[in-house]
Each structure stands twice: as structure tokens, then as C-alpha cells.
C-alpha positions in Angstrom: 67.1 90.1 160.5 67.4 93.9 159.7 66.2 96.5 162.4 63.1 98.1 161.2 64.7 101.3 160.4 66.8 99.3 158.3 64.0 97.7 156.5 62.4 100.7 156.1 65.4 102.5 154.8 66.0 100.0 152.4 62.5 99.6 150.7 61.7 103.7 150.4 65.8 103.8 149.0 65.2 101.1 146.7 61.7 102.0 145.4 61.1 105.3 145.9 61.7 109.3 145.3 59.3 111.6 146.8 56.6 113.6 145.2 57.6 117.4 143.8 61.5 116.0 143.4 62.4 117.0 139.5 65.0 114.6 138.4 66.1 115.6 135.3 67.2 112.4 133.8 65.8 113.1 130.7 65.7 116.1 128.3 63.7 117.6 125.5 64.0 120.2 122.6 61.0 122.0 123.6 61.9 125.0 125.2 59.5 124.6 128.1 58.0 120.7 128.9 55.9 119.3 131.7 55.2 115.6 133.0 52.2 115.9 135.3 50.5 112.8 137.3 46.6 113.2 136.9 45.4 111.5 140.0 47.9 113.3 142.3 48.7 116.6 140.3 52.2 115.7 140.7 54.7 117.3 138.6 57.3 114.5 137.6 59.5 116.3 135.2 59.5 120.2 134.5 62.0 122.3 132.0 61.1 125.6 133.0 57.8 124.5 133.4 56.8 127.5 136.2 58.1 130.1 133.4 55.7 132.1 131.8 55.3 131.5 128.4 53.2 132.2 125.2 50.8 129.6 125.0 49.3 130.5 121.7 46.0 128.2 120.4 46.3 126.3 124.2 44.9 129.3 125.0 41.7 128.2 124.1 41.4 125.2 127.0 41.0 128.4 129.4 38.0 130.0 126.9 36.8 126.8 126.9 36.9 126.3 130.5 35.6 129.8 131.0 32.6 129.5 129.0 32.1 125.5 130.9 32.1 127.4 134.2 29.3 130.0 133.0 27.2 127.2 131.8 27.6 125.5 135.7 26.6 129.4 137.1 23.6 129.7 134.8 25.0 132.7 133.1 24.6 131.4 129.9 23.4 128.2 127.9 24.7 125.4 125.1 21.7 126.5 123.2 21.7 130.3 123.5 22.6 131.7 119.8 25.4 134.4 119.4 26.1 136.4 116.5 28.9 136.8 114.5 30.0 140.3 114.0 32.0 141.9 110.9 35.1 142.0 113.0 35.0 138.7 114.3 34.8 137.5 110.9 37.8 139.7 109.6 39.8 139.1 112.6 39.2 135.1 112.8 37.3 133.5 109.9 38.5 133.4 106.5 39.7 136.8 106.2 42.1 136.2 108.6 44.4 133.4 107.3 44.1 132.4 110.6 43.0 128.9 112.1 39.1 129.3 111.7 35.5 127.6 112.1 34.8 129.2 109.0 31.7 131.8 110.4 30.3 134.6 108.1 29.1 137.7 109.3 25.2 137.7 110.8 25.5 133.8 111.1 24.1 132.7 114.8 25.5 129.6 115.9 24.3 127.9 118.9 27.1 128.4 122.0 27.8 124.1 122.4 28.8 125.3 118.1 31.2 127.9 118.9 32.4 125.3 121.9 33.1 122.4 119.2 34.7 124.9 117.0 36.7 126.5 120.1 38.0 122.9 120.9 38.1 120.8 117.7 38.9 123.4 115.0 40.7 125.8 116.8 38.3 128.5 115.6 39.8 132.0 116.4 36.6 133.3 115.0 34.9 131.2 117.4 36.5 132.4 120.3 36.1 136.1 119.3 31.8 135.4 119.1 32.1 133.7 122.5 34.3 136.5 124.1 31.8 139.7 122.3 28.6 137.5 123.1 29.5 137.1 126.7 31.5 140.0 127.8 30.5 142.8 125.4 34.2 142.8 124.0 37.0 140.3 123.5 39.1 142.6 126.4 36.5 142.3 128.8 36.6 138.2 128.4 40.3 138.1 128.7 40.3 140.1 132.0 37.5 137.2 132.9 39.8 134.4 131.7 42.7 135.7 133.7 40.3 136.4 137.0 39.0 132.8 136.9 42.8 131.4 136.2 44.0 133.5 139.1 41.1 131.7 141.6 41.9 128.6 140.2 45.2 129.2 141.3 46.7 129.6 138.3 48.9 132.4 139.0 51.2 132.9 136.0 48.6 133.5 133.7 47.9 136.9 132.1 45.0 136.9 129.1 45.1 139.3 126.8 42.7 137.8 124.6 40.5 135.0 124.1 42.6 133.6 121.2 46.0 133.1 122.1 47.1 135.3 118.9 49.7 137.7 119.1 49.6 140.0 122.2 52.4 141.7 124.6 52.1 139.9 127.7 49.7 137.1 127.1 51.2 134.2 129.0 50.8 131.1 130.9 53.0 128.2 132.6 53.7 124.9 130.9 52.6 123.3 134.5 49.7 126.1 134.7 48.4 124.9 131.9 49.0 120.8 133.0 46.3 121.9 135.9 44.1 123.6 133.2 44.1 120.7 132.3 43.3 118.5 135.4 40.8 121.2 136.0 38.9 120.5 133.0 39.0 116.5 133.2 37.5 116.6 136.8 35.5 119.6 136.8 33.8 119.2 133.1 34.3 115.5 131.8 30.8 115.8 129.9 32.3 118.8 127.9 36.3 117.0 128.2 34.7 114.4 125.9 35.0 116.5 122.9 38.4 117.4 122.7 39.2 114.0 121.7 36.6 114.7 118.3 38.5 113.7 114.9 36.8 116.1 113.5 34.0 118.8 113.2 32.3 120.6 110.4 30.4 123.9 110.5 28.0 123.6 107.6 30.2 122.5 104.4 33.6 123.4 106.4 35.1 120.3 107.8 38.3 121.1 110.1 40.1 118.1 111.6 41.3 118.1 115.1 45.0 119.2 115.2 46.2 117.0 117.4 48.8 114.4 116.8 48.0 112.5 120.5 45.0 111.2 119.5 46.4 108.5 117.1 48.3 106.8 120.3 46.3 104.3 122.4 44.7 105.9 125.3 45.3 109.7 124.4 42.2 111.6 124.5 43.2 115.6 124.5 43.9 118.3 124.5 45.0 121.2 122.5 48.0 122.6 120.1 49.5 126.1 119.4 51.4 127.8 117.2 53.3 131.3 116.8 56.2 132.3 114.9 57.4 133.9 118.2 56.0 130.6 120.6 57.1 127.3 118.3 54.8 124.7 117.8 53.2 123.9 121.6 50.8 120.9 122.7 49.0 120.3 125.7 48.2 116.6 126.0 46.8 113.7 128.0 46.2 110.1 127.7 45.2 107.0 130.2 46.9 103.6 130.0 45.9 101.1 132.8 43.9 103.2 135.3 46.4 105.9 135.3 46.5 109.0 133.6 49.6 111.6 132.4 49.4 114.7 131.3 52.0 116.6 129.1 53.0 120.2 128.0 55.6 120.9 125.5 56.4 124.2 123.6 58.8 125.8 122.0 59.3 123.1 118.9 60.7 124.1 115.0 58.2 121.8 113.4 54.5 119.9 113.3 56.7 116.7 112.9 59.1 117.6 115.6 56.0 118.1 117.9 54.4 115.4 117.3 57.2 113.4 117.3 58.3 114.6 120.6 54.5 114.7 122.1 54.4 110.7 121.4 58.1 110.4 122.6 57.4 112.5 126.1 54.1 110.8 126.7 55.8 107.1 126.4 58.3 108.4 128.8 55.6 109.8 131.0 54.2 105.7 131.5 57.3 104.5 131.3 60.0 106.3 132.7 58.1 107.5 135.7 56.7 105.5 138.9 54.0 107.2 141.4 53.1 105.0 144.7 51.2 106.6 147.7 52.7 105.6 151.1 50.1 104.9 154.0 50.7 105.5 157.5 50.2 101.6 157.9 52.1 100.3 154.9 55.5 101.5 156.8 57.1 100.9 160.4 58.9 103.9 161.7 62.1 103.5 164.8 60.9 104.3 168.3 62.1 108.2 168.7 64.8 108.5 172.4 62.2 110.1 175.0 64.0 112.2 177.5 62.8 112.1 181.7 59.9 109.9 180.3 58.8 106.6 182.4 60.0 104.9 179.0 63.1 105.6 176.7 61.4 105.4 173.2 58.1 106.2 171.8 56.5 104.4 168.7 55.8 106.9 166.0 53.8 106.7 162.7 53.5 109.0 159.5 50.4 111.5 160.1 49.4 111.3 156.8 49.9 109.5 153.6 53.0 110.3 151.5 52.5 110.5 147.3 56.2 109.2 146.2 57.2 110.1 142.4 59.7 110.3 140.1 61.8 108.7 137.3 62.6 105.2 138.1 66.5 105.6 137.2 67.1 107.8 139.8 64.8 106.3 142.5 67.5 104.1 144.2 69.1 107.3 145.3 66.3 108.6 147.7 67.3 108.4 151.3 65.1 108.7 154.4 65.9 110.2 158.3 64.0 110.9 161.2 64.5 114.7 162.4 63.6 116.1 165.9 63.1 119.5 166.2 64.3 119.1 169.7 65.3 117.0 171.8 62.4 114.6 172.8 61.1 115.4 176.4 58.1 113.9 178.6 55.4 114.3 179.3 54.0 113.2 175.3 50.5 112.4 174.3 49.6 110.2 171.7 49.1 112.1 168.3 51.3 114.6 169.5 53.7 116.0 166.3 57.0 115.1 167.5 59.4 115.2 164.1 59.0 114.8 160.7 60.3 112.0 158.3 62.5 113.5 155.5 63.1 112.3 152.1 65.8 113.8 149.9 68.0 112.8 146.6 71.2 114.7 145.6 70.7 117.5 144.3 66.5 117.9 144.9 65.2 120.0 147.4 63.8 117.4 150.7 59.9 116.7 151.0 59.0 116.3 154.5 55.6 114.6 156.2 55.2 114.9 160.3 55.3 112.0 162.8 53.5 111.6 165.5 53.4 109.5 169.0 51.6 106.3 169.1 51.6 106.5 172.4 51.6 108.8 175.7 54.7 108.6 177.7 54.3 109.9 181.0 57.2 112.5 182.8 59.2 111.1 185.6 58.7 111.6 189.4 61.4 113.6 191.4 63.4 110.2 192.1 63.2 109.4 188.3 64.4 112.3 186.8 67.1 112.5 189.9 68.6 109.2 188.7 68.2 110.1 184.7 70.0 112.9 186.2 72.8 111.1 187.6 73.1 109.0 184.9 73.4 111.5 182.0 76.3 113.1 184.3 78.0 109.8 184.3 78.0 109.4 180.8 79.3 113.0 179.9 75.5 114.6 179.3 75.1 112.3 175.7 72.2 110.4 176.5 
């Protein structure tokens, strides 16, 4: 029978990589992409996914989420009625030749209206009545949008407006945006409902929802952009068994090549990728050497749960090791931190989790540590 080191070596080696390590097995055309595990907010794969970049239309999950959050605080209501102004309407209806929810000027849709045509139409004029209606101007709601992404921790993001049209400096992170969207699952599933309409239509305009996701099983948002200077971007999730992915791609020539390449990345994301959570009880850990203790080894146990990730080709590759800060010297209490358990693959950076005693080990009397003594200058001081 293996030692139960070995066993342990052999079942993390053999089934798992730990959370945060990026293999990048795979690859993408999108200039920026991001695999993200819902439940965990593990990333699983990233191509300059912490990069700024310019988000375009996704833009709108964070005027979405704005607005959301001002419904929670009371500021505002799904039934309070804005008004559309001139500009608004020449800026983002028609006018425009921009993507629109088809306002006119002096129309006064309710704010859950401008919400649907936010999320399902991608209504710039939409976003423009929510911003003015809210803020006073569409500056003063993009300042808002960045404070709230910058609490929510959100830190690459910088708003210049509400649309996510052409602006110096409006960026966001793919993976900033794959906890946009985790935030707006958890926080706001009665509102996360509608960005999986087909369609909406604001009075005899009928706008159907751009994105491609929603034709494969279990994809239910969330958003697509588009620039001449971004590429064709989406922001997507879906939920197959229990479990849900999110993606972010951006950066693509085509509709077709991002759709194509949102259905290929989201297969890969159930797939390609494993995720298993590691329980101080599920493993068995060496006694740690004690040093002048009244016993040689100590049991010790993970402090905390481990989340383990990461593409299944490269998960034979993960290796595990005990590491002391020092050398291990009585007296110990139980629960005391006395190393950490380290998990590294070639080439990723190591993820490590503290281990604690199981048990106190008492220090040696003056005739104990004598002889320990002794011994250790018998055998040359290597004990």
C-alpha cells in the first residue's frame, strides 16, 4: 500500500490543477477572451483577459446594473416615466444610425421600458433617457457607472458614457466584465431574466435580441458589442447540469465569426474544463517532523477548503508539497498554522492554502531536549 502522501500525491496529480492557474491549452481569435466558473468566480482561461479594453454595447450590462441598484436603494422606480429629449433622439434613435429602441422626442416611457430596450434591443437611445432622467446628463451617469464598478471591485473600468459608443478612454476588462456578469445573476436574477428575451417591441418597433447564445441549450445571456475600432464582442453565459460558465470574447472580424466562436468557447468552457472543491476532510495530509516535542510528527489538515480548476489536458501535471516556513519546533497547539500545502504546474504561478496542527505537541523537559541534543550531534545536526 502507498504511504498517504503518496496517495494523496497521486489523486490531486492525477485529477486536479488548482484554482487561478491559466493553462493555455487552447486559443482563440478574439483578441481578448475569458472562461469564468459562475459558482466559484474562477477564471479558467484568460487571453489578456485583465487588459482594458473597449467594450462597446456590453457596456450596457453596467447601465443596466446601475439603474438595478437604484431600484434596490429606492432612488428610482420600474414605473417612474422619463422623457425623451431632442438629443437623445438624435444621438440614439433613428437619427442616429445607431442600434435603437426607436424613441421620438417627448415620448415617456416607463423606466422597466427603457430597461427592456437597454437589455434586449440594445437601445442607445434608451440608455441616453435613463442616464439624463437619473443624473441630469449622460456625463454625470458615466461618472456613476464607473464609481459603482470601482466598489464592486471592478477596477479596470473607466465610463465615459452610458452607451458604450465611441469615447477616448471608455474601457473595461474581459474578466471585469465576466464578474458584471456574476454580479448581475446573483444580485438581480428577477431583472437577469430578461436578457435571455427573443425579442422586444416598443410600440410598432420590434428589435430582436442580438445575441447568438441564446439558440444553444442552456444559454441565457448576456450582451454583444460592436465598434469599428473594438470588433464584434459578446459577453455570455449559459447552465448545463447544475453548473454554470460564463464567457467574454472581443476583438472578432465578423457576426458569424463571433457567433461561431461564442458557441465554440462556451462548449469548451463545459467541456474542456473541470472545477472540484477540496474539503479539509476529503484529503489526508503526512505528519509534519516536530522538533524537541514529546512526539516527532504532528497530524495536520488543510484550514480551509481548496476550489481546484483548470483544463482537463493539463491536469495530470499539477504537483503538490508540504512547505515549512521553519523548522517545526515545540511547544504546538492544535489549530496552530504551521505550513502551507502548495500546488503548482509548469509554467503557472503556485496557489497555496495553510495547514494547521491536529494536535498539541508538548516541548521537552531538560533531559529530553538534552538527549534530542545528543542525538542530533551524533547524526551530523540533520535531524
Amino acid at each position: 500500500m502507498l504511504p498517504k502522501a503518496k496517495i494523496f500525491s497521486a489523486m490531486l496529480a492525477t485529477a486536479l490543477i488548482v484554482s487561478g492557474a491559466r493553462a493555455q491549452i487552447m486559443d482563440t481569435p478574439a483578441s481578448h477572451a475569458v472562461i469564468m466558473d459562475h459558482a466559484t468566480g474562477t477564471i479558467l482561461f484568460s487571453k489578456d483577459g485583465a487588459e482594458p479594453m473597449i467594450p462597446a454595447s456590453m457596456t450596457k450590462m453596467m447601465t443596466a446594473y446601475l439603474v438595478f441598484e437604484l431600484i434596490d436603494r429606492g432612488e428610482i422606480s420600474l414605473t417612474d416615466r422619463l422623457t425623451v429629449s431632442e438629443d437623445a433622439w438624435r444621438r440614439g434613435g433613428f437619427p442616429s444610425g445607431t442600434s435603437t429602441m426607436g424613441l421620438a422626442p417627448g415620448d415617456t416611457p416607463t423606466v422597466e421600458e427603457l430597461l427592456h430596450g437597454v437589455i434586449i434591443m440594445s437601445g442607445n437611445d434608451a440608455c441616453m433617457v435613463l442616464a439624463e432622467g437619473i443624473s441630469g446628463s449622460e456625463e454625470a451617469f458615466a461618472r456613476r457607472m464607473t464609481a459603482l464598478a470601482h466598489e464592486l471591485g471592478l477596477n479596470s473600468a473607466n465610463f465615459k458614457n452610458a452607451t458604450g459608443l465611441e469615447a477616448v478612454g471608455h474601457v473595461i476588462s474581459a474578466e471585469d466584465l465576466a464578474k458584471l456578469a456574476k454580479l448581475t445573476i446573483d444580485n438581480y436574477p428577477q431583472y437577469y431574466e430578461w436578457y435571455d428575451m427573443p425579442s422586444y417591441t416598443w410600440r410598432d418597433y420590434t428589435q430582436a435580441n442580438r445575441n447568438p447564445l441564446l439558440e444553444i441549450p442552456g444559454a441565457d445571456g448576456l450582451k454583444t458589442g460592436h465598434l469599428d475600432e473594438s470588433g464584434y464582442g459578446l459577453t455570455g453565459s449559459a447552465i448545463r447540469d447544475g453548473i454554470r460558465r460564463t464567457i467574454v470574447i472581443n476583438g472578432l472580424e465578423s457576426k458569424a465569426a463571433r457567433a461561431q466562436e461564442g458557441e465554440r468557447m462556451m462548449r469548451m468552457a463545459f467541456q474542456s474544463y473541470d472545477l472540484k472543491v477540496i474539503t479539509p476532510e476529503s484529503v489526508v495530509l503526512p505528519e509534519v517532523k516536530v522538533w524537541l516535542g514529546e512526539r516527532s510528527t504532528v497530524p495536520v489538515s488543510l484550514a480551509s477548503q481548496m476550489t481546484i480548476a483548470g483544463h482537463k489536458a493539463v491536469l495530470e501535471k499539477a504537483k503538490t508539497e508540504i512547505v515549512l516556513d521553519n523548522a517545526l519546533e515545540a511547544p504546538i497547539k492544535e489549530g496552530d498554522t504551521v505550513g502551507k500545502l502548495v500546488v503548482t504546474i509548469d509554467g503557472q504561478p503556485p496557489v497555496e492554502a495553510p495547514i494547521v496542527a491536529e494536535a498539541g505537541v508538548k516541548k521537552l523537559g531538560f533531559f529530553g531536549r538534552a538527549v534530542e541534543g545528543l542525538s542530533q550531534m551524533i547524526s551530523g545536526g540533520n535531524g
